[in-house]
N, C-alpha and C positions, 0 to 999 in steps of 0.2 A: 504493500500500500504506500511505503511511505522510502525515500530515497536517503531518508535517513540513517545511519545503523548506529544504536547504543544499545547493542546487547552484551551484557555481562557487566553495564555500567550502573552503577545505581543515579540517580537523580540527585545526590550531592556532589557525584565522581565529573558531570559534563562541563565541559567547560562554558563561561560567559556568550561566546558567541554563537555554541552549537544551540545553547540551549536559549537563545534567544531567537531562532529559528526554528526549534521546536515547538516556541510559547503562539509564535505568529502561524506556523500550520497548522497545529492542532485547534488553533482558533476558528481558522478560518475555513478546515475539513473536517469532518465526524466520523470520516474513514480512517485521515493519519491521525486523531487524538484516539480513535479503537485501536489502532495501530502500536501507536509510541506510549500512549498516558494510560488506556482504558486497561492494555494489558498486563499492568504490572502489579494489578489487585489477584493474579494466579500464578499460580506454579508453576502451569501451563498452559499458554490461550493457545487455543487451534487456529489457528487464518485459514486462508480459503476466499477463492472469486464469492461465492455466496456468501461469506461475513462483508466484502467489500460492497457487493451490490445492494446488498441490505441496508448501510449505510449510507450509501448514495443517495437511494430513494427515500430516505426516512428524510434527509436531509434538504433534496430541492424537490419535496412537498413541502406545502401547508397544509394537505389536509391527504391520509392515505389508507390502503386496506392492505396488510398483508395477510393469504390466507396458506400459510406451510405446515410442512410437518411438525409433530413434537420434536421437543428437545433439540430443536437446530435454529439456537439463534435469536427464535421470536421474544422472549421475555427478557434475556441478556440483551438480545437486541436494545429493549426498550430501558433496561436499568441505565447502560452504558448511552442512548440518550439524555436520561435524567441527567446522569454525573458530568455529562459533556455541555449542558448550561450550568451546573454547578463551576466547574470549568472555566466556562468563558467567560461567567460572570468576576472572575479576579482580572478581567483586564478591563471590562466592561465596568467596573465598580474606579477603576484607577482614571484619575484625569490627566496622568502624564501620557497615557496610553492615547496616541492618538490616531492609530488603524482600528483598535474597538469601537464598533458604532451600534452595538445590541443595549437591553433595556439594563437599568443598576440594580432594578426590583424583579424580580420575576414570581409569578406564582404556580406551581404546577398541581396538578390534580391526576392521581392514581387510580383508574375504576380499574372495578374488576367481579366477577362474578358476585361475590357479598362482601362485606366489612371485612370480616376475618381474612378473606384469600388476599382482598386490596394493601391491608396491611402487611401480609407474609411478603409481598413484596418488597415492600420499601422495609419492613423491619429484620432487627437483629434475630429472631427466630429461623428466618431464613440465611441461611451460612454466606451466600451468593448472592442477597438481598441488596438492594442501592445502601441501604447504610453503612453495613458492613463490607461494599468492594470499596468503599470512600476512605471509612476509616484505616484500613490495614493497604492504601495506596500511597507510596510516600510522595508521591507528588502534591500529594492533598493535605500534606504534614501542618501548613500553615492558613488551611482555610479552620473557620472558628464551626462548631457542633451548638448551636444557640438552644437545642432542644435535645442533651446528650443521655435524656432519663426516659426519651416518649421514645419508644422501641418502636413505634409506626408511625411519628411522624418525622418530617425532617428542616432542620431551616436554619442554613448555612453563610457564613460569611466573611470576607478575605480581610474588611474593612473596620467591620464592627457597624459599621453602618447601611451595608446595602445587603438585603438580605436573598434567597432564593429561597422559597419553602417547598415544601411536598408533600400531600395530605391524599389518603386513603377515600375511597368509595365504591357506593354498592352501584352496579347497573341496575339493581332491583328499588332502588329510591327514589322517589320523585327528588328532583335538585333546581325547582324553580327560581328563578331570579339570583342563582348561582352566577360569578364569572369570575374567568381562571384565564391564563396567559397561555399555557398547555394544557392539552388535557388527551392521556394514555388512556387506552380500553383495551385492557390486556385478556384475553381469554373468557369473553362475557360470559358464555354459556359451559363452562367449564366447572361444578366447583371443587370445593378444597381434597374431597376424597377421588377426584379425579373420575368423577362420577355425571355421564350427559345429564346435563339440564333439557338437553335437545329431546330426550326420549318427554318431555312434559309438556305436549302443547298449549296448554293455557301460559305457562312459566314462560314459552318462548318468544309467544305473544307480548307479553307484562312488560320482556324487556325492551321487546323492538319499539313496543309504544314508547316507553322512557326513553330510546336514544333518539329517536325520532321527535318526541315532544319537546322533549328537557337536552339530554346531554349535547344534541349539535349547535344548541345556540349557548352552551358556554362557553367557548371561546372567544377571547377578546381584545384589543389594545394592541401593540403595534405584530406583534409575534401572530397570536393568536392561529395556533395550530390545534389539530387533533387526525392521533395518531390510531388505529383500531388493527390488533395481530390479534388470529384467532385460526384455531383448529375447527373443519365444518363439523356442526351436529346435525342439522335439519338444512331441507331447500327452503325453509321457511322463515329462517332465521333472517336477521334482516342486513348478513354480507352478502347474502345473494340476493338483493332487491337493486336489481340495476338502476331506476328512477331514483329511490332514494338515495344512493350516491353517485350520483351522475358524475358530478365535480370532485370526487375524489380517485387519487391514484391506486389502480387493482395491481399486486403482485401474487401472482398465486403458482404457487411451485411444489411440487409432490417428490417424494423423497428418493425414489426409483425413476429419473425422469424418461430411461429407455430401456425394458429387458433384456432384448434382443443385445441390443450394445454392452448392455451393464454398468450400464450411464448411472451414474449418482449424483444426488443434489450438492453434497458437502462432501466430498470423497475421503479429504484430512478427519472426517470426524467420525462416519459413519461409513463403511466399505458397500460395495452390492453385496458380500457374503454375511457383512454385520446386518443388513439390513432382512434378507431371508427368515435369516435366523430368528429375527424379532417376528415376520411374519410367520411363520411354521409355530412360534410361541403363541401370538395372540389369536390366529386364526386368520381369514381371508377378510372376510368382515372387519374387524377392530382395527386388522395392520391398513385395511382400505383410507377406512375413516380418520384412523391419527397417523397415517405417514404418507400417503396418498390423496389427501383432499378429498376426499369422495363423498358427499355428505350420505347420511341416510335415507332414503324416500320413502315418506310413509303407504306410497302405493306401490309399493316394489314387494313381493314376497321372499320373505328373508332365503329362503332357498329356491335357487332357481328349479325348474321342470329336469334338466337334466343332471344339477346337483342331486336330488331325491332318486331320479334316474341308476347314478352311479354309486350310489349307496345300498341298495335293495341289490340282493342277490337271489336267483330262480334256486338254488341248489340248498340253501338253507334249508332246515326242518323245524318248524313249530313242534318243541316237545312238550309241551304242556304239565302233565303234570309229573311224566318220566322224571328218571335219572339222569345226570349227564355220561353215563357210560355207552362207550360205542359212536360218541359224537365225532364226525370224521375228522375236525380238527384237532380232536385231542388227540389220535393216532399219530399226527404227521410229527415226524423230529424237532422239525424248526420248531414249533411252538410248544410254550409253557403256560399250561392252566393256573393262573393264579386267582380262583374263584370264580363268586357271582357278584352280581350288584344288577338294582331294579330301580327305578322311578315307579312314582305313584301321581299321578293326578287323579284327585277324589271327587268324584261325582256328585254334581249338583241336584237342587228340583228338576231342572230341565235339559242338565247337561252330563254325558253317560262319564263313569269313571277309566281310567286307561294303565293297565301296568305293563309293564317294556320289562322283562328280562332278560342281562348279557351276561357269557362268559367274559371275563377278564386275563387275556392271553399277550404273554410275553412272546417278541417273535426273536432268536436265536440266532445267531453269527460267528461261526466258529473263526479267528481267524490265527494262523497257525497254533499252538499249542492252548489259547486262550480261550474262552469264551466271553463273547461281548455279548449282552444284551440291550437290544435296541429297543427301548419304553419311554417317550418323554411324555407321552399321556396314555398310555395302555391303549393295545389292541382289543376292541370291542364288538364279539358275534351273536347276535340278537339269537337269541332263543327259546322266549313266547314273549304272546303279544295277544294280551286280553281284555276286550271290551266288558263291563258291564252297566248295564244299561238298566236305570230304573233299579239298580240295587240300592239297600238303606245303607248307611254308613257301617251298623253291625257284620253286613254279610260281606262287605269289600273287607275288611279286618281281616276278617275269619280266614275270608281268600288268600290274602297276604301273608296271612299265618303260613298257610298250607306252602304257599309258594316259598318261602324263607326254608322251610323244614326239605321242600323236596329239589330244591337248587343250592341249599345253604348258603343263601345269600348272607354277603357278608356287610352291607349297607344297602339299605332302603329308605333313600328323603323320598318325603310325602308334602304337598304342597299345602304348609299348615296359615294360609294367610286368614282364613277365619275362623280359626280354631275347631272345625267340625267335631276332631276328633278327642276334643279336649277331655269330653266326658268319658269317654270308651278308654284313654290314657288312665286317667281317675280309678277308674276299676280295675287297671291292671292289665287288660285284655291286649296292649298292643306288644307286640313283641321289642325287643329290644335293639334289632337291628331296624327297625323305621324310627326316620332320623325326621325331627320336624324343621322345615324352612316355610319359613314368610315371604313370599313373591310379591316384594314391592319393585318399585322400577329401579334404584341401585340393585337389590338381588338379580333379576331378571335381565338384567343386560349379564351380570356376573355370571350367571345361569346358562345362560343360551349362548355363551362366549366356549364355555366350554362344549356345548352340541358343536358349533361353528367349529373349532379347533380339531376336533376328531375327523370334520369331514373334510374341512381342508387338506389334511393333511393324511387323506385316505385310510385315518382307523377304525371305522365303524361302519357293518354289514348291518344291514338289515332285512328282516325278515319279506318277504314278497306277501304281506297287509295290503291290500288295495286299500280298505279303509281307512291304516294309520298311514302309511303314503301320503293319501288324497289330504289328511289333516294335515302334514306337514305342510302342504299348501295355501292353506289359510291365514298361515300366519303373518304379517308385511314386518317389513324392518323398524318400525317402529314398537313391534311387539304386542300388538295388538292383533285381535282373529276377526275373522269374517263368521258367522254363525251360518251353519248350512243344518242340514235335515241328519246329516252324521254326526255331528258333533262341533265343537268349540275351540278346536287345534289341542286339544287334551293330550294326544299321541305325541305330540312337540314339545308340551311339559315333562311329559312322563321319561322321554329318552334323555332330555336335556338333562333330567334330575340324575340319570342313571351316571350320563357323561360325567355331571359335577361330583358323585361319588365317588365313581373309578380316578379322575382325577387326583382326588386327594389320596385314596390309596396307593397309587403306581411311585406319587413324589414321597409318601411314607417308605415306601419297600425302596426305590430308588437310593434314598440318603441311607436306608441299613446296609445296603448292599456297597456302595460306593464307600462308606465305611471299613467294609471288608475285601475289598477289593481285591488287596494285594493278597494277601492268601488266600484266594479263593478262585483269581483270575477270572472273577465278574465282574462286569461294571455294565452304569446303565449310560448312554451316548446322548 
């Protein structure tokens, strides 16, 4: 970025005249103050054309939309913003200084999803936070901390008298008759457990109204900027309303920019084979959404026709209430049975009950005297798959018993979000491997994340169900069903549960195993 080179010098070590040519570029670029000044709040900064572009355009905007991946950039992006008028404001504050022509006072304003996330930003909670890259940067040694006890706010000063403040907020608060000189919106619909806002559409609405009512008209006075990074959740959300920012700058960059090439957004930071790996982690879905731009469509079915397609296998056997003895996969070498596991979605007044149960199969790789096993979310082969329809709560139990005893299943979540089964638990009657979960919208993305993750990355057969199939189809990306004459996408909670069980068992046996590794010449890949 910058033609200058003072690596390995500290900021007392450069001489008068280098570093009065530092003071005048760093002033006057937000690429070479990222460059020279922004990077020496780390150990390590990564560079990269994508940190410099990103600069650029933050910089000859007034008003812009970055829509990229996680963790490249976007919210360092915008700290090292902050600190770059912190920054400029010591030459801007000084009257000998007569190439500064920016304001003496500045006021900045931090949205962000709610209170609490607005403040992790700017505060000392955050390691990485605008306060603490300020504090531990010794270029900053002689700027004054006028507020060194409010851990979220900030408001700083070279002079004693010209100050730069920075204060926290919520996209969810009305901010009428508000005005601020900047004003960041960092991750609106993101909040602090990293959990979509986007999956709530009334929430997503609430806030497009507030940026659109309130937040675009606080910006003020001669600066008067606003700045808006954001990961998509919804088409609904309002970075993708083109009218509503007509006049504003769109940057929008996905993290894999070409497969075929192996093209990456930030190659110094994240490789093509770092970034798979994250994708094969979160699933096709999740790695779409946060490293790809892709937002969710609520009229999109979260699996496609020929995803459900290549998951159902003709050759499977519904063994109902059989043993698992004789099951052809448990013959073949490669593969190790390590149990069962089932979902349960519980049947309502009008809507039938559904339980999915899988073998849980490690698949084997000998490779020369060793055995590797390769498990990073268990192999899963559907083997029953039972509707009941118009049963009472009593007899699904009962059923569930029987299936536990004759698969010995070894977890069974049941979808306990209104407690049905509260009273039947009370007396004792449910067995011990039906594990209760609440499907609220944080679980239910958590849920269905782990269905996504097994099909992506081709561990889960399914039974040849035309009925549970066809439910799979009802479900859209937003997680919501279509009601048909069959049921309510029940067959889509009941596997997703099963997924989320086997899940935490495989990373249980995983870490024993990997534990043992060396004398045993297994590990899990």
């Amino acid at each position: 970025m910058s033609s200058v080179d003072v690596s390995g010098q500290s900021a007392a070590e450069i001489d008068s005249e280098t570093r009065a040519g530092i003071y005048r570029a760093t002033y006057e670029s937000f690429a070479a103050y990222v460059d020279l000044i922004f990077s020496a709040s780390f150990e390590e900064f990564v560079r990269g054309e994508w940190v410099a572009t990103r600069c650029r355009r933050l910089q000859e905007n007034d008003r812009s939309v970055v829509v990229g991946p996680r963790d490249h950039f976007k919210s360092t992006g915008n700290y090292a913003y902050v600190t770059w008028w912190v920054w400029r404001n010591r030459f801007d504050a000084d009257p000998d200084c007569k190439w500064a022509d920016g304001p003496t006072d500045l006021e900045i304003l931090y949205f962000s999803f709610n209170q609490p996330m607005a403040r992790y930003h700017i505060g000392a909670e955050n390691t990485d936070g605008i306060k603490p890259l300020i504090d531990r940067n010794p270029w900053f040694d002689d700027v004054n901390d006028l507020k060194p006890r409010a851990e979220s706010r900030g408001a700083y000063s070279w002079d004693g008298d010209h100050v730069v403040s920075i204060s926290p907020a919520s996209v969810q608060q009305m901010v009428r008759g508000k005005h601020s000189d900047i004003v960041i919106v960092d991750d609106p619909f993101q909040d602090d457990n990293k959990q979509d806002a986007g999956l709530d559409p009334g929430r997503v609405l609430k806030i497009n109204r507030i940026f659109k009512d309130a937040i675009m008209s606080i910006p003020s006075g001669d600066v008067a900027e606003l700045h808006v990074s954001t990961t998509p959740q919804t088409e609904e959300d309002f970075t993708f309303d083109d009218a509503l920012l007509a006049d504003f700058h769109r940057l929008e960059e996905p993290a894999i920019q070409d497969y075929d090439r192996e093209e990456v957004l930030w190659p110094e930071w994240k490789t093509y084979d770092d970034l798979i790996g994250l994708k094969h982690k979160l699933g096709d879905k999740s790695f779409n959404q946060e490293y790809q731009v892709s937002p969710r469509s609520s009229e999109i079915g979260y699996f496609r026709d020929e995803d459900i397609a290549g998951m159902s296998v003709q050759g499977l056997e519904d063994y109902g209430e059989r043993g698992l003895e004789g099951r052809w996969v448990a013959q073949e070498e490669e593969w190790s049975f390590n149990g069962c596991v089932a979902g349960l979605d519980i049947g309502k007044k009008r809507h039938p009950a559904h339980l999915a149960v899988f073998a849980l199969l490690d698949r084997e790789i000998r490779v020369g005297d060793d055995l590797a096993v390769r498990s990073p979310a268990g192999h899963l082969f559907q083997v029953h798959s039972k509707w009941m329809d118009g049963w009472d709560y009593k007899r699904q139990v009962e059923y569930c018993q029987r299936a536990v005893d004759y698969f010995n299943i070894r977890s069974l979540p049941y979808d306990n979000t209104r407690g049905e089964y509260e009273g039947l638990d009370e007396m004792g009657m449910l067995p011990s491997e039906m594990v209760p979960i609440s499907l609220n919208r944080p679980t239910n993305q958590e849920v269905a994340s782990s269905f996504d993750v097994h099909e992506s990355t081709g561990r889960i057969k399914l039974l040849p169900d035309g009925r549970q199939n066809r439910q799979l189809k009802v479900v859209t990306n937003d997680l919501d069903a279509v009601e048909t004459g069959e049921g309510h996408g029940e067959s889509f909670w009941s596997i997703a549960l099963a997924c989320h069980a086997a899940g935490a068992i495989t990373r249980q046996t995983a870490s024993t195993q990997q534990s043992s590794s060396e004398s045993t010449g297994v590990s899990y890949l």
